[in-house]
C-alpha positions as CSV (number, residue, x, y, z in Angstrom):
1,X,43.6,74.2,0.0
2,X,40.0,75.5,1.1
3,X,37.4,73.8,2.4
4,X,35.8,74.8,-1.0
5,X,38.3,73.6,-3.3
6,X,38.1,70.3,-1.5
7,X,33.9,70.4,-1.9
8,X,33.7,71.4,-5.4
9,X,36.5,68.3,-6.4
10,X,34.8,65.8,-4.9
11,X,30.7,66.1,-5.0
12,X,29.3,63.5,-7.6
13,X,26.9,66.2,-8.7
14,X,30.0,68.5,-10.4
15,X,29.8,67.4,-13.7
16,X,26.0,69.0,-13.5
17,X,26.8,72.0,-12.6
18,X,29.8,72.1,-14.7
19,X,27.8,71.4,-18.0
20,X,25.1,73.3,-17.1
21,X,27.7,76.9,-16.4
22,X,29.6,75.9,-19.8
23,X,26.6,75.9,-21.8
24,X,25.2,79.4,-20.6
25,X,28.3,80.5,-20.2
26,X,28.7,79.6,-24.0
27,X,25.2,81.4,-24.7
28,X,24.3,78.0,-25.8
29,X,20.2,77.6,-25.0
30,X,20.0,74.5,-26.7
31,X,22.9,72.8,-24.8
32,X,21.2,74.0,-21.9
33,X,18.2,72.5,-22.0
34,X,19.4,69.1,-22.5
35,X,20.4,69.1,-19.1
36,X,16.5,69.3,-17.6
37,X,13.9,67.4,-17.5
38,X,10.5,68.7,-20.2
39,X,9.0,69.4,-17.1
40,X,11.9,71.3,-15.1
41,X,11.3,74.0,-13.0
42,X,13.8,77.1,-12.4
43,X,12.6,79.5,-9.4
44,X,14.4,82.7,-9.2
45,X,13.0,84.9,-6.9
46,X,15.5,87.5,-7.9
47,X,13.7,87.8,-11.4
48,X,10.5,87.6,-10.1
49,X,9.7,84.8,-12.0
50,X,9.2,80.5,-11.9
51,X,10.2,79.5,-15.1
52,X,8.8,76.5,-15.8
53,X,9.4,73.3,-18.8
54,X,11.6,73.8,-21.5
55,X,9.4,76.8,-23.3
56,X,10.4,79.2,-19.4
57,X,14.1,77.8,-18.8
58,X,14.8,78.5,-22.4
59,X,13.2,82.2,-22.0
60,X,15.4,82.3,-18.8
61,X,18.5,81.9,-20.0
62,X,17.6,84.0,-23.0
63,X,16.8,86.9,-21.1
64,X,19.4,86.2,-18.0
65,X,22.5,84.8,-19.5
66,X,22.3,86.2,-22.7
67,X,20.6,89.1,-22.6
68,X,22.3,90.7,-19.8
69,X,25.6,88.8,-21.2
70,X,26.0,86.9,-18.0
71,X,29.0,84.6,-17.3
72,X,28.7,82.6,-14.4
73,X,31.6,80.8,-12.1
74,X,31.3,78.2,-9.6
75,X,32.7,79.1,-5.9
76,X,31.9,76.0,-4.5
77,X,29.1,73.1,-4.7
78,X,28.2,70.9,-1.6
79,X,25.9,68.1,-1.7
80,X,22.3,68.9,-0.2
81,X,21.6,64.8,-0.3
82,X,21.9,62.1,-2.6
83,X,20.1,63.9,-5.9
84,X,20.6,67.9,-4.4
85,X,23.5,70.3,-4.7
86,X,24.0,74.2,-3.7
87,X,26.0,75.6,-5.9
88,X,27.4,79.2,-4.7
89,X,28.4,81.1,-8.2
90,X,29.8,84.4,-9.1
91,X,27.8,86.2,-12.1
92,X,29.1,88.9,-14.0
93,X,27.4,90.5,-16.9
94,X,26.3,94.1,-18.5
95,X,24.2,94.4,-15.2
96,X,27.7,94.3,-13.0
97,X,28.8,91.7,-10.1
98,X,26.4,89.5,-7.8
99,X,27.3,86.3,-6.0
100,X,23.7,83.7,-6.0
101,X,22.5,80.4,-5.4
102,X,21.7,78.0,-7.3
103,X,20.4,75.0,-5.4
104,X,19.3,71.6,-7.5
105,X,17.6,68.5,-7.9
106,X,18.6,66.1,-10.2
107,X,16.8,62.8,-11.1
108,X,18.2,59.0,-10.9
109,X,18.5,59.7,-15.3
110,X,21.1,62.4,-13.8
111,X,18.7,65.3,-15.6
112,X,17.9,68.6,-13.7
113,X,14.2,68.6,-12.4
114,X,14.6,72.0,-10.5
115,X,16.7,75.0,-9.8
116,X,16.0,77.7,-6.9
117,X,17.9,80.2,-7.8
118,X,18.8,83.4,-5.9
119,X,20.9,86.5,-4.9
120,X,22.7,86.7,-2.0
């Protein structure tokens, strides 16, 4: 077994990502957005954009996940401290292949407070 099979089964932090990748996967906005804080911040220098509260994560994953049809798989997740995780994820869509980033913060109420996400 890989060193990233071993990561991703044991960080505390996995259920996070795990809900977070079902719900876009499942072009579910909604769903999403439970999982952040009002005042969450996503970062993704590869849009050219911060999104920022619900009102820019929601218009992030409308326009990322599902308007590009973007499915998303984890790779591996290792924990960045106590409330931070980098997730390394495979997204495929309408736009083609690209492997990214997304590194997060979670709070003690186990809600994201940011994402910085990027291409590799």
């Amino acid at each position: 077994m890989g060193v990233d099979a071993v990561t991703i089964r044991t960080n505390p932090l996995r259920g996070i990502a795990d809900a977070l990748l079902a719900a876009t996967n499942a072009f579910d906005v909604d769903r999403a957005l439970t999982l952040f804080t009002p005042d969450a911040v996503v970062d993704d220098p590869s849009t050219g954009h911060r999104f920022d509260g619900h009102t820019g994560i929601r218009n992030y994953i409308e326009q990322y996940f599902i308007g590009y049809r973007t499915v998303t798989r984890l790779l591996s997740i290792v924990s960045a401290g106590e409330s931070r995780v980098r997730a390394r994820v495979d997204f495929t869509g309408n736009f083609g292949h690209e492997i990214g980033v997304l590194a997060m913060s979670v709070n003690s109420d186990g809600l994201i407070e940011r994402i910085d996400a990027d291409l590799e």
